[in-house]
C-alpha positions in Angstrom: -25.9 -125.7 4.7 -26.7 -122.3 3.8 -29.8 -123.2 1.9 -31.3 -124.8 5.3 -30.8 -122.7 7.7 -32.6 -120.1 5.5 -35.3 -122.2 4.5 -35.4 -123.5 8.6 -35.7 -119.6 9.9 -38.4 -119.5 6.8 -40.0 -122.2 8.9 -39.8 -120.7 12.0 -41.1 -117.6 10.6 -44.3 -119.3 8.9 -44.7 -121.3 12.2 -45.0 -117.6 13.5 -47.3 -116.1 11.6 -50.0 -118.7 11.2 -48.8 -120.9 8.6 -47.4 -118.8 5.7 -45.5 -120.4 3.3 -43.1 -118.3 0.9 -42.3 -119.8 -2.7 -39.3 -118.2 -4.1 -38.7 -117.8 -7.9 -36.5 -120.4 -9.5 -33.7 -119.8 -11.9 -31.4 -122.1 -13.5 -28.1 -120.6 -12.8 -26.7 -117.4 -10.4 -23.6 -115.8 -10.5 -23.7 -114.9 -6.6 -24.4 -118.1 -4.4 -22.8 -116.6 -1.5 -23.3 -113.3 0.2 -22.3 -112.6 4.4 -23.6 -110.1 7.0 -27.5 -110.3 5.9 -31.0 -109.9 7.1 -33.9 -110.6 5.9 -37.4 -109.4 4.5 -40.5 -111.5 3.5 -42.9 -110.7 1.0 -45.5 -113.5 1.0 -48.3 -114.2 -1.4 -51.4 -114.1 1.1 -55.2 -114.6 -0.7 -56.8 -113.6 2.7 -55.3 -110.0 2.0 -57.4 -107.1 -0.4 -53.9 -107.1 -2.3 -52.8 -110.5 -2.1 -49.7 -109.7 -0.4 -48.5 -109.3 2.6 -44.9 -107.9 3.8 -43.1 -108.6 6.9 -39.4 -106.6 7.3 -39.2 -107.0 11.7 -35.8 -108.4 11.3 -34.2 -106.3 8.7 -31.3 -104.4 9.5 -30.2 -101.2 8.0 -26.2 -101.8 7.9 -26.3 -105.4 6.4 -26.8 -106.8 3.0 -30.2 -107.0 2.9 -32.3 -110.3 1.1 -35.7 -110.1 -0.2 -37.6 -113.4 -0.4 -40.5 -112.2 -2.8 -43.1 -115.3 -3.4 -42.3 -116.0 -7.1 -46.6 -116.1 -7.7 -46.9 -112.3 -6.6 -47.7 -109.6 -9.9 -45.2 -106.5 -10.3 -48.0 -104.8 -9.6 -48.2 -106.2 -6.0 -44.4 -106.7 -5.2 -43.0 -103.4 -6.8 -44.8 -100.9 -4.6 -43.5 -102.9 -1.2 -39.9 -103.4 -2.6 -39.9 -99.8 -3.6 -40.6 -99.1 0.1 -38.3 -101.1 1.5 -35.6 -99.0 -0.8 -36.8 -95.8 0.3 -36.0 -97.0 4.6 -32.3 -98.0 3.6 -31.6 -94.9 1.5 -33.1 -92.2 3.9 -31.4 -94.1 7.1 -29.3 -92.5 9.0 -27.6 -95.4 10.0 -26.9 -96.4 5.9 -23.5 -98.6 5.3 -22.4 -97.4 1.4 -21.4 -100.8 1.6 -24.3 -102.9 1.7 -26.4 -104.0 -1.3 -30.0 -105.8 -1.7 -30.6 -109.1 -3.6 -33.5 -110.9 -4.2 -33.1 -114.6 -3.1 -33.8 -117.3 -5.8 -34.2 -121.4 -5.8 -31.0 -122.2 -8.1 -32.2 -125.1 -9.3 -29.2 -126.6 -10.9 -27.2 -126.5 -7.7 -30.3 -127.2 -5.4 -29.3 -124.7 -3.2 -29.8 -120.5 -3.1 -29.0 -118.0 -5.8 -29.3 -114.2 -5.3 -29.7 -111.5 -8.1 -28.4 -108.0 -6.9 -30.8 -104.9 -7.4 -29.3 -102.5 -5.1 -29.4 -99.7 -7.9 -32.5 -100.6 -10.1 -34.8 -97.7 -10.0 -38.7 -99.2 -10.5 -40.8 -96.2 -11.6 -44.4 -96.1 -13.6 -44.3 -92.8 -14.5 -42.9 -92.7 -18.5 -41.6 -88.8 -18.0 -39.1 -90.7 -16.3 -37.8 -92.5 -18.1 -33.7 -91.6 -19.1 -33.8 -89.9 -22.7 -30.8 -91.4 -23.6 -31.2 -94.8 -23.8 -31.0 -96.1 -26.8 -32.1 -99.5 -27.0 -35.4 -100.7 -26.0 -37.1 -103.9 -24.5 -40.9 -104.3 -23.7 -42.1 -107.5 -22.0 -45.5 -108.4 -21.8 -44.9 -112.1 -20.9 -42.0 -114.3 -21.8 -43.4 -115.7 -25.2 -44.0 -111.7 -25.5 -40.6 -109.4 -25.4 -40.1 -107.0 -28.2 -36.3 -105.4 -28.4 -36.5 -102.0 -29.7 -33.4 -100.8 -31.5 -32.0 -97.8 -33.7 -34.1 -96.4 -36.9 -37.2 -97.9 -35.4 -36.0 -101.5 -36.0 -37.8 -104.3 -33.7 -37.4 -108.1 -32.9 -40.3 -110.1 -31.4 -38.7 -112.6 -29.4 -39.6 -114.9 -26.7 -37.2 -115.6 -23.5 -35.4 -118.5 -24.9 -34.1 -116.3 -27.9 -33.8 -113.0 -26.0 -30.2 -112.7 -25.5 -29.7 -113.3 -29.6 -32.5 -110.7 -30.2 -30.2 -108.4 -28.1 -27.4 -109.1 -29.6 -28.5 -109.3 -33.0 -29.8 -105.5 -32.5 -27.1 -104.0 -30.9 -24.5 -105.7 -32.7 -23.7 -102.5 -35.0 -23.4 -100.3 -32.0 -19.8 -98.6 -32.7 -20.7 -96.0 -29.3 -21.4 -96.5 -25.7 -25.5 -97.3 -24.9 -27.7 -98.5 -22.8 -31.1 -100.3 -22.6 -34.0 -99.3 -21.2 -36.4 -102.2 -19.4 -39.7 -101.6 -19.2 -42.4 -104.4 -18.0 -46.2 -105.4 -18.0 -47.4 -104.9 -14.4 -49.4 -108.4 -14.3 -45.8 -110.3 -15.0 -45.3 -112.4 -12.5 -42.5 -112.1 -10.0 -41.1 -115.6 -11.3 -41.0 -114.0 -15.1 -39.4 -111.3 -13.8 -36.7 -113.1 -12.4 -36.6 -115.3 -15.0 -35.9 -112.3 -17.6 -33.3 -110.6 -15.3 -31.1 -114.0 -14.9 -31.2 -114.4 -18.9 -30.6 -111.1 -19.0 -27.1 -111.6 -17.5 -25.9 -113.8 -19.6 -25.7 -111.1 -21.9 -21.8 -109.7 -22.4 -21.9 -106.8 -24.9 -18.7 -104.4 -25.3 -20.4 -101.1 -25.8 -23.7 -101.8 -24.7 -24.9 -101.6 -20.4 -28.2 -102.2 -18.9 -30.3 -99.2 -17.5 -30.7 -99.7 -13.6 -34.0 -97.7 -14.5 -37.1 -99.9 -14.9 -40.4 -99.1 -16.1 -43.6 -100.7 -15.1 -46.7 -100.6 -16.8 -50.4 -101.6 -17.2 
């Protein structure tokens, strides 16, 4: 039921605003399929528009949980700025609930109904000076045939998505201290490999090892 009514007031929206239609990234599995007190933003994929995208955020409100519907065909490069953006208005509001956290909506395709991925802390930056020094695992994605895991003494594994999660563990399977790894991805990826990447990426359990909520994009 919940998968309707969001894909009716997706409807009603499109009906709104001449005919847009929103394609959201698949995934095969999410851990959250259920999340209460939201409102909604719309990044659509629009080829009438000098950037090919076009964001609409009129019935977002600062207190809830917020969902981002991001058309799965949109580049990093065209979705990161906007989501960015939209980080920025709940952070600085005055009206902020500590509470309330973003996800990006997803078609979960093995329970043909929604899936959400949480990003309320990721940190999207395309400047490499910020980067955190002390991360000490690496990953680089160009595409998902091309991810390269970066690990200790200058070691690497080319990988593709399918095997990413035994490249992982396969590097940091010697790590005796606490780590982290540092995500950094090609600006033309597509929001769909994106998501993609991040849902394989949590099927990843490793004892002394956490993901950096810092990610770089690059061209």
């Amino acid at each position: 039921m919940r998968y309707f009514i969001l894909l009716l007031l997706t409807l009603l929206l499109c009906a709104c605003g001449n005919e847009k239609v929103i394609q959201l990234p698949e995934i095969n599995h999410s851990e959250i399929t259920e999340i209460n007190d939201v409102s909604a933003a719309y990044l659509f994929y629009d080829e009438t528009q000098k950037d090919s995208v076009e964001l609409n955020r009129k019935n977002l409100i600062v207190s809830t949980n917020w969902l981002i519907n991001v058309d799965k065909r949109l580049s990093l490069k065209q979705a990161v700025p906007h989501i960015q953006f939209l980080q920025g208005k709940k952070e600085n509001s005055s009206h902020k609930n500590e509470n309330a956290k973003n996800y990006y909506t997803c078609n979960d395709i093995s329970r043909k109904d929604l899936g959400f991925i949480e990003f309320t802390d990721v940190i999207y930056s395309n400047d490499s000076d910020q980067l955190p020094p002390e991360d000490t695992y690496f990953i680089a994605t160009l595409d998902l045939n091309q991810i390269i895991v970066f690990g200790l003494n200058g070691s690497e594994h080319n990988t593709d998505i399918k095997n990413l999660v035994n490249a992982i563990t396969k590097t940091t399977s010697e790590a005796k201290e606490t780590g982290s790894i540092g995500l950094s991805f090609y600006d033309k990826l597509t929001f769909e490999d994106y998501i993609t990447f991040k849902s394989e990426l949590s099927k990843l359990n490793l004892k002394n090892i956490k993901i950096s909520n810092n990610e770089f994009i690059f061209n």
